[in-house]
ZADRENRO-801226 format. One record per residue (C-alpha): residue number from 1; x negated, y negated, z. Coordinates in steps of 0.001 Angstrom, whole numbers, padded with zeros to 6 digits. Layout:
<NUM,<X,Y,Z>>,
...
***
This chain:
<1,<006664,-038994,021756>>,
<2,<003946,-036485,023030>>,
<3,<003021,-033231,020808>>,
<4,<002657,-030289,022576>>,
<5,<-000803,-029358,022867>>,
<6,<-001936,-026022,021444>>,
<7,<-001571,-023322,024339>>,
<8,<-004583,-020687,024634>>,
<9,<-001954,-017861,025080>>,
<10,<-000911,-019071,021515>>,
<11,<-003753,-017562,020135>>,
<12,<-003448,-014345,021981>>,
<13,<-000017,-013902,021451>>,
<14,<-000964,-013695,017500>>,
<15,<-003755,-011047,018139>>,
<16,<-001349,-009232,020371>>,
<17,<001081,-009111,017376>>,
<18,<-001883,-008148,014905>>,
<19,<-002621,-005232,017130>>,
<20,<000637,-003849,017470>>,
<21,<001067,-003871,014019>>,
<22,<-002061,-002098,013378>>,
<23,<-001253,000569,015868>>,
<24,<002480,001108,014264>>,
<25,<000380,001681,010718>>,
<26,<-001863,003737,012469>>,
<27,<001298,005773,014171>>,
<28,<002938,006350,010643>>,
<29,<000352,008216,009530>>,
<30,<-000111,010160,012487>>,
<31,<003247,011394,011909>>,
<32,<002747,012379,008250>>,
<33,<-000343,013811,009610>>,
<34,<001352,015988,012173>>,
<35,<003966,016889,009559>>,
<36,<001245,018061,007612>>,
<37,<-000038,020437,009762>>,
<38,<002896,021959,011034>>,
<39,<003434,023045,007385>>,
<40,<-000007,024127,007762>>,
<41,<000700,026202,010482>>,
<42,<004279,027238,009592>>,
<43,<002657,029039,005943>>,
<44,<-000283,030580,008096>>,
<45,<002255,032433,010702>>,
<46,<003919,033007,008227>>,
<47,<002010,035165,005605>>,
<48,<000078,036858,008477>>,
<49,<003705,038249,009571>>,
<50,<004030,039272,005814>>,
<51,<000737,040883,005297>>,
<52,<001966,042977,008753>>,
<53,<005099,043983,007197>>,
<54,<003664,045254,003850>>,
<55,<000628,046627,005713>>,
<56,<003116,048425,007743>>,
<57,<005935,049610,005306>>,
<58,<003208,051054,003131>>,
<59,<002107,053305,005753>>,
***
């Protein structure tokens, strides 16, 4: 019986594999991290329109 010899694209197949994984991790926190900031943004818009409504019913 012959073994199969050890193909090069073995090797790169793994690192693919390591990569994608890395990029998914890096992915989930770019979501949290976009989350994040919408909430950010959301409060900001959000008390400038109330500062403009008490501004503007105390007039």
């Amino acid at each position: 019986m012959q073994s199969a010899a050890p193909s090069p694209n073995g090797d790169a197949s793994f690192a693919c594999l390591q990569r994608f994984r890395r990029l998914a991790k890096n992915d989930e926190r770019l979501s949290a991290t976009v989350a994040g900031l919408h909430l950010v943004a959301f409060s900001i818009l959000m008390l400038v329109r109330m500062v403009k409504m008490l501004l503007d019913g105390s007039a």
